[in-house]
C-alpha positions in Angstrom: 60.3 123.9 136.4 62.9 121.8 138.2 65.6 123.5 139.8 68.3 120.5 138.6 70.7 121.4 141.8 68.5 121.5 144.3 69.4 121.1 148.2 66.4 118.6 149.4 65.1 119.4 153.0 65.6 116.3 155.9 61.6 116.3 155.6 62.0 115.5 151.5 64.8 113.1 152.2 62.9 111.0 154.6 59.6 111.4 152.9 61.3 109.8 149.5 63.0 107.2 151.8 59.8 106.0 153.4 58.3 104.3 150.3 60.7 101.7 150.4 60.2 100.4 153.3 56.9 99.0 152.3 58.3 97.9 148.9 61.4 95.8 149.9 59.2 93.6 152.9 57.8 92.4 149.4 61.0 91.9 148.6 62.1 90.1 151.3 58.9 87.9 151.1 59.2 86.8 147.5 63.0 86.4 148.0 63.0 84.7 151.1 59.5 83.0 152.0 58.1 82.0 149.1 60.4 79.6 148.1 60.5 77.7 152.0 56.2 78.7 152.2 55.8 76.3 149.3 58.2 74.0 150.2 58.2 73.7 153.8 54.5 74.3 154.3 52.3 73.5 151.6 54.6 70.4 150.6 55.6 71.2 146.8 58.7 69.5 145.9 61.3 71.9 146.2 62.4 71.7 142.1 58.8 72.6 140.9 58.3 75.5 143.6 61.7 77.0 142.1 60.1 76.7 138.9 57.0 78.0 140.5 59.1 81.5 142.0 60.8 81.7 138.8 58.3 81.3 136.2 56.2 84.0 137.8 59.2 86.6 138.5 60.5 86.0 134.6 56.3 87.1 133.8 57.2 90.2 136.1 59.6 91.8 133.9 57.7 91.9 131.3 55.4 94.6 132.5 58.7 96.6 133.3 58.7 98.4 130.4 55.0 99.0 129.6 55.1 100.3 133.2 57.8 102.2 132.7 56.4 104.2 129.7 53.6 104.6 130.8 54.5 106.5 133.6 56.9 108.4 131.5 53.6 109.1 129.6 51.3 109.9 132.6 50.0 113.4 133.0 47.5 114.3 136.3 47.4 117.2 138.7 49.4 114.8 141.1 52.3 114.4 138.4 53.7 111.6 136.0 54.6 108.5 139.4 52.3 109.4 142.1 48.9 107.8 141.1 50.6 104.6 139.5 52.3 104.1 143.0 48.7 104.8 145.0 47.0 102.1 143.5 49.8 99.8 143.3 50.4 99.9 146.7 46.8 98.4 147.5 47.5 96.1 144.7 50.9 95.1 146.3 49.4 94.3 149.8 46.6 92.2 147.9 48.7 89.9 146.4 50.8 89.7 149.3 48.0 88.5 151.8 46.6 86.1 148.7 49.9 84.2 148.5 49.8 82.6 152.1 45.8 82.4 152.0 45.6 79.0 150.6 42.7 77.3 151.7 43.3 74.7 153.7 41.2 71.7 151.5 43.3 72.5 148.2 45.0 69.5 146.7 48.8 70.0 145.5 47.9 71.4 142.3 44.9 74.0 143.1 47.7 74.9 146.3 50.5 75.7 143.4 48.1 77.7 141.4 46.8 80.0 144.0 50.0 80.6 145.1 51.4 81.5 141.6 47.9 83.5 140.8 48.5 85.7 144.0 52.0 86.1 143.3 51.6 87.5 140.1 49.0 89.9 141.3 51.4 91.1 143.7 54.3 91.4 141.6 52.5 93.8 139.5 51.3 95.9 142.1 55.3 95.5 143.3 56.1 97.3 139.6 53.5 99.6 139.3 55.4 101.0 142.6 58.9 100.2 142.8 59.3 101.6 138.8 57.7 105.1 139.5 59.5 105.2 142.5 62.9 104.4 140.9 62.2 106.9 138.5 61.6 110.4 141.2 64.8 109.9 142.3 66.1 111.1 138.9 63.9 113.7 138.8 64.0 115.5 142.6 67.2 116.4 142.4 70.2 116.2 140.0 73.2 117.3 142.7 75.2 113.8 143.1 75.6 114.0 147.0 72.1 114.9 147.9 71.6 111.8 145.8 73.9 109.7 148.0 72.3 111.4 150.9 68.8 110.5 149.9 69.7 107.0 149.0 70.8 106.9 152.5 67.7 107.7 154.2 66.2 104.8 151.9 68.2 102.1 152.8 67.7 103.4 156.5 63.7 103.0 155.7 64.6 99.6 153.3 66.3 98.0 156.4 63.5 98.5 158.5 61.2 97.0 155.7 64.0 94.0 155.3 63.5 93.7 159.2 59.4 93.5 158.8 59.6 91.5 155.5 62.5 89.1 157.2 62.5 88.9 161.3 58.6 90.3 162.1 56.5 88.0 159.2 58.7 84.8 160.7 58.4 85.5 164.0 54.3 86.2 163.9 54.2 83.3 161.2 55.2 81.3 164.6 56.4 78.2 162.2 53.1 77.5 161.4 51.0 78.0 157.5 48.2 79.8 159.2 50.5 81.6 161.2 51.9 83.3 157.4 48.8 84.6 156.6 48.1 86.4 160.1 51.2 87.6 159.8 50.6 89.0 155.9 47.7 90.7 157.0 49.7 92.3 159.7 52.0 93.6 157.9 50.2 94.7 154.7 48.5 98.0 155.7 52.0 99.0 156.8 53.5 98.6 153.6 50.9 100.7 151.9 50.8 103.5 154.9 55.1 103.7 153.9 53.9 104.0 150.5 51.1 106.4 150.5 53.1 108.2 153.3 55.9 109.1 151.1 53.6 110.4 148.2 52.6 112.7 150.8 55.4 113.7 152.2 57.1 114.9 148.9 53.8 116.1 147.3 55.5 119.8 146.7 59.0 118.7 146.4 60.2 119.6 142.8 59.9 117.7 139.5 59.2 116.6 135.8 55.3 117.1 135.5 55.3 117.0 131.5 54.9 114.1 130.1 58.0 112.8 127.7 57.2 113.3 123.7 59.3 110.2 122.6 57.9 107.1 121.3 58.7 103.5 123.2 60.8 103.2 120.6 62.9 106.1 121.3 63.0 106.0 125.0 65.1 102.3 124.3 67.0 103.3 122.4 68.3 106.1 124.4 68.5 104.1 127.1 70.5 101.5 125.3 73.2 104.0 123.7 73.6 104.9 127.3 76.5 102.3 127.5 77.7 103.1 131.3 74.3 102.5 132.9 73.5 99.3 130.9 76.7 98.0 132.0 75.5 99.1 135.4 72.4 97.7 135.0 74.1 94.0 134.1 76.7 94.6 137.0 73.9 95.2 139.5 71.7 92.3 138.2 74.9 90.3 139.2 75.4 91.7 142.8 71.7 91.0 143.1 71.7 87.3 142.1 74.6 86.5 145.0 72.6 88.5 147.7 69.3 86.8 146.4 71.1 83.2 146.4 71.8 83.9 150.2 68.4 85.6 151.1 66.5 82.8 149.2 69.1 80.3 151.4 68.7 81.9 154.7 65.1 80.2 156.0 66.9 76.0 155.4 69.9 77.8 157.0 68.4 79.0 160.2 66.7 75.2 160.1 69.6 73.0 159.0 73.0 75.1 159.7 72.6 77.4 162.6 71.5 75.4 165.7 71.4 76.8 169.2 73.4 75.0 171.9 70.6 77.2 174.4 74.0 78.2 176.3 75.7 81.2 174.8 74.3 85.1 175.1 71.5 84.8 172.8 70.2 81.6 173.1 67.2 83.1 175.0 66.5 85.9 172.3 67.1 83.1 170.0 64.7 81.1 171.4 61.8 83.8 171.8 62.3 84.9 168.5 62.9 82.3 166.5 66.7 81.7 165.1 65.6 83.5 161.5 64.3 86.7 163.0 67.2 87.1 165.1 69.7 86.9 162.1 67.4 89.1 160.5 67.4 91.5 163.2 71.2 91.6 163.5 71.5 92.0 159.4 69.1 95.1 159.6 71.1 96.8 162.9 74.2 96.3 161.0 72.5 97.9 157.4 71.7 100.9 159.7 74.9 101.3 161.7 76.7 101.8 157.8 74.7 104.3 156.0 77.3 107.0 157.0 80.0 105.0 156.6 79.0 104.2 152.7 77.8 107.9 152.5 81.3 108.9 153.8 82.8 106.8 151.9 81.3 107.5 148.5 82.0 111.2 148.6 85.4 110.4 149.6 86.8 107.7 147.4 83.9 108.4 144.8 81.0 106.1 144.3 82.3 103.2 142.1 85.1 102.6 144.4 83.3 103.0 147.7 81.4 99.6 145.9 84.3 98.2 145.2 85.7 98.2 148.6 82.1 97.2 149.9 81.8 93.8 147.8 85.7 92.9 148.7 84.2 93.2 152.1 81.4 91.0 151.4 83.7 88.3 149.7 85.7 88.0 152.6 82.4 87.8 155.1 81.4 85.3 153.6 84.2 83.2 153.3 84.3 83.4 157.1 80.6 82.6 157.2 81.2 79.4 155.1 84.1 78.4 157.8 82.3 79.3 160.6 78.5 77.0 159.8 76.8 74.8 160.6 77.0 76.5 164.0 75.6 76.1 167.2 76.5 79.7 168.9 74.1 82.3 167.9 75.9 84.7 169.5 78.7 84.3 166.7 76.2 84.5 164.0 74.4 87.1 165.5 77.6 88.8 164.9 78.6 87.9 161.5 75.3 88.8 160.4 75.2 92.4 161.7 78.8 92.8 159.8 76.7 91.1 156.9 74.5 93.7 156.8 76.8 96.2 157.1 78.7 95.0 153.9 75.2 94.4 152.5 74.9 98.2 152.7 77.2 99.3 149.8 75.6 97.2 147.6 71.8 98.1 148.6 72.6 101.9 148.9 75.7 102.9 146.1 74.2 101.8 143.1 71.0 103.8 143.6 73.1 106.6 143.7 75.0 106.0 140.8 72.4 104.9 138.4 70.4 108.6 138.7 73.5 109.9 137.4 74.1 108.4 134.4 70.5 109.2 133.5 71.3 112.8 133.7 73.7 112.2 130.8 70.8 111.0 128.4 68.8 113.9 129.6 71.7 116.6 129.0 72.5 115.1 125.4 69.0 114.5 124.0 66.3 116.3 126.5 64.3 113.2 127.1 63.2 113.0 130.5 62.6 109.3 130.1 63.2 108.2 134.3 60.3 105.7 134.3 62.1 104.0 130.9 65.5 104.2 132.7 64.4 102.7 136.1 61.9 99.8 133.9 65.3 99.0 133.0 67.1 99.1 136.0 64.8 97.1 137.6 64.6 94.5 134.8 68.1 93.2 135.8 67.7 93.4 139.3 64.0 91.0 138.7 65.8 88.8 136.3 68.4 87.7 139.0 65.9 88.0 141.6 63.7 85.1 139.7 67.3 83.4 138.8 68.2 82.5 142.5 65.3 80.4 144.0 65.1 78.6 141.1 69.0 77.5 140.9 68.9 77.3 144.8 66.1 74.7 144.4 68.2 72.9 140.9 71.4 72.8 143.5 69.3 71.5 146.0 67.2 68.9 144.2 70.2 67.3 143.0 71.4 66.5 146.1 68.5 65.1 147.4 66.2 67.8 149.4 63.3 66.9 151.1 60.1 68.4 150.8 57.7 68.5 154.1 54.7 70.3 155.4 56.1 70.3 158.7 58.6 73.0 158.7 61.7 70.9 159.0 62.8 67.3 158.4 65.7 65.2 158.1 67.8 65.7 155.4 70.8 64.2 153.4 74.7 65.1 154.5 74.9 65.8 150.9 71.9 68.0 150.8 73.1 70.1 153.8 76.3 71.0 152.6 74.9 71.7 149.1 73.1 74.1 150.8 76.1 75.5 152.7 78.4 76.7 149.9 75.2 77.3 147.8 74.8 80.7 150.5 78.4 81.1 150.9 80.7 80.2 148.4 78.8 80.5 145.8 77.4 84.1 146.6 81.7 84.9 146.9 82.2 83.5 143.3 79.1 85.5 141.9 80.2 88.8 143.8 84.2 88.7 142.3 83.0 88.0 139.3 81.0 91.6 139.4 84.3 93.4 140.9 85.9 92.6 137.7 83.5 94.0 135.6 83.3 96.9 137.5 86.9 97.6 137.5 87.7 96.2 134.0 84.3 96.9 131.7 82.1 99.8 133.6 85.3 101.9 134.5 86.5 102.2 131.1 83.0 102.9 129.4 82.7 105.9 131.5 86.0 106.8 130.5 84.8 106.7 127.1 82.2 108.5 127.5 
């Protein structure tokens, strides 16, 4: 039986964390490299490998709910998540390595398919992890600041798998095609050690071993009359299409907007590391350095407005960003991008602590211990937005011009270059205000309401 207040050990806490560090470097690497792999190495023109990214992140979503239920569903010795996330873990890395594997003799069109073959595969490994995983935190505990403290420790474990996913895989890719797929196969045994590392690490912490009673039927519709999360859910999904605009933005913008002079303090780092990997690095020292802070925060202002405060944060870095590029001093981006990650934080961390919450309400009023249905759904919007943002980067960019090349970098249109400027600035800021107000204005009052 679970004990629904339970205090979780540091052990637990860390354990849970873990896993996501091997599920956001897929993240990161469908976020931020496919886009530029197909584009900048494998020479696809940049509007059909947005349709490319897309087209196979819309088919992700729909194994969301079939996943979702089934895990719901599942009954083994090892509980209802734990095996899905075993085998989707090898599954994950799989498709991973396949993506940058293309053999070298492919023409343009067998190059687009394996890509999009190997992406799929990977994406439903990514599910048959990140929606069991999504679920447990529902089910471990039910006391609202061990949940805040737990979602801590993962966006402490997610920053290091944002680091790996966005500084390592670029700096072992060494600018080269080749180089992507040494470092994929690097980096893919790590992401399923986090993963089968956390399943063993909270192997005897407490939860729902029975599996649910109510139809797929029933489970959506109790997730649906739960009006505060599916506002949530549509709030997140629009937090995650300005950060996903940026991330997807971030590989043409170390290229084409942040160019090292060689003379300030990083210029050397800069220059063993490549300009990427070092904004990386100082976006994941800064997602670190906030975890108190936003843990702080949320138990003293309460979690809604701890987010609140976080985004207006954002906003304003990134209007300063926007002023501040093209640049030529690393050290000043360095900077800006540690205090990007910090902001960064609220949105990674609060909203996993908010969303086990309301789940509890369903739970309390009906009995259903539907998590897997509840975090199908949350993940939904996040995946929808996720396969939104590379392709409207790529629209935006197409329009005004961008070239394609399999050399990593070429000359580009005036026009192009600032389209991609406010397209990772401005834009983002727009997107972001717009979820403050619904936040403020539409998710307050439904929970009022309820």
């Amino acid at each position: 039986m679970q004990d629904t207040d339970k205090r979780l050990s540091l052990g637990e806490k860390a354990g849970w964390g873990l896993a996501d560090m091997g599920i956001v470097v897929f993240v990161i690497v469908k976020q931020l490299l496919v886009l530029s792999f197909l584009t900048n190495y494998l020479g696809v023109p940049v509007g059909i490998a947005g349709m490319v990214t897309t087209g196979v992140l819309f088919f992700d979503m729909i194994t969301d709910p079939l996943i979702g239920y089934l895990s719901d569903k599942t009954k083994t010795r090892w509980g209802r998540r734990a095996p899905w996330m075993f085998v989707g873990a090898l599954v994950l890395a799989a498709g991973t390595v396949g993506i940058f594997g293309v053999p070298d003799k492919f023409d343009l069109t067998s190059r687009i398919l394996w890509v999009s073959g190997f992406f799929i595969l990977a994406t439903i490994g990514f599910t048959m992890v990140a929606i069991p995983y999504g679920a447990t935190a529902g089910e471990m505990t039910q006391n609202s600041k061990e949940r805040s403290a737990i979602m801590g420790f993962r966006m402490a474990f997610a920053s290091l798998g944002i680091l790996l996913g966005g500084a390592v895989i670029p700096q072992l890719a060494g600018g080269t095609r080749e180089g992507h797929l040494s470092a994929a196969l690097i980096i893919a045994p790590i992401m399923v050690l986090a993963i089968w590392g956390s399943i063993w690490l909270t192997r005897k912490t407490s939860r729902i071993m029975e599996p649910s009673r109510q139809n797929l039927w029933e489970m959506a519709s109790f997730v649906w009359n739960n009006t505060p999360f599916m506002i949530l859910v549509v709030l997140y999904g629009v937090m995650t299409l300005a950060v996903a605009l940026i991330t997807a933005g971030l590989p043409f913008a170390a290229m084409y907007l942040i160019l090292d002079n060689g003379e300030t303090m990083l210029s050397s780092v800069a220059s063993g590391l490549g300009v990427l990997s070092l904004m990386f690095a100082a976006f994941v020292l800064g997602a670190i350095l906030s975890q108190v802070v936003w843990v702080w925060l949320s138990d003293k202002l309460g979690k809604t407005s701890a987010l609140i405060s976080g985004l207006v944060l954002y906003i304003i870095l990134l209007v300063v960003i926007y002023r501040v590029l093209p640049a030529v001093n690393v050290t000043v981006s360095a900077v800006l991008f540690i205090l990007a990650g910090m902001t960064n934080g609220a949105y990674q961390q609060i909203p996993w602590a908010i969303y086990p919450d309301l789940m509890d309400v369903t739970r309390k009023k009906t009995g259903a211990a539907i998590e897997g249905a509840f975090s199908a759904v949350w993940l939904f919007g996040q995946k929808f937005a996720n396969a939104l943002a590379p392709s409207l980067l790529a629209f935006i960019l197409s329009i005004y011009g961008w070239r394609e090349t399999t050399q990593g970098i070429t000359e580009q249109l005036p026009e192009a270059i600032n389209a991609l400027h406010l397209s990772i600035t401005i834009l983002p800021s727009v997107i972001l205000a717009m979820a403050i107000l619904g936040l403020i204005f539409v998710y307050r009052r439904s929970l009022a309401a309820n």
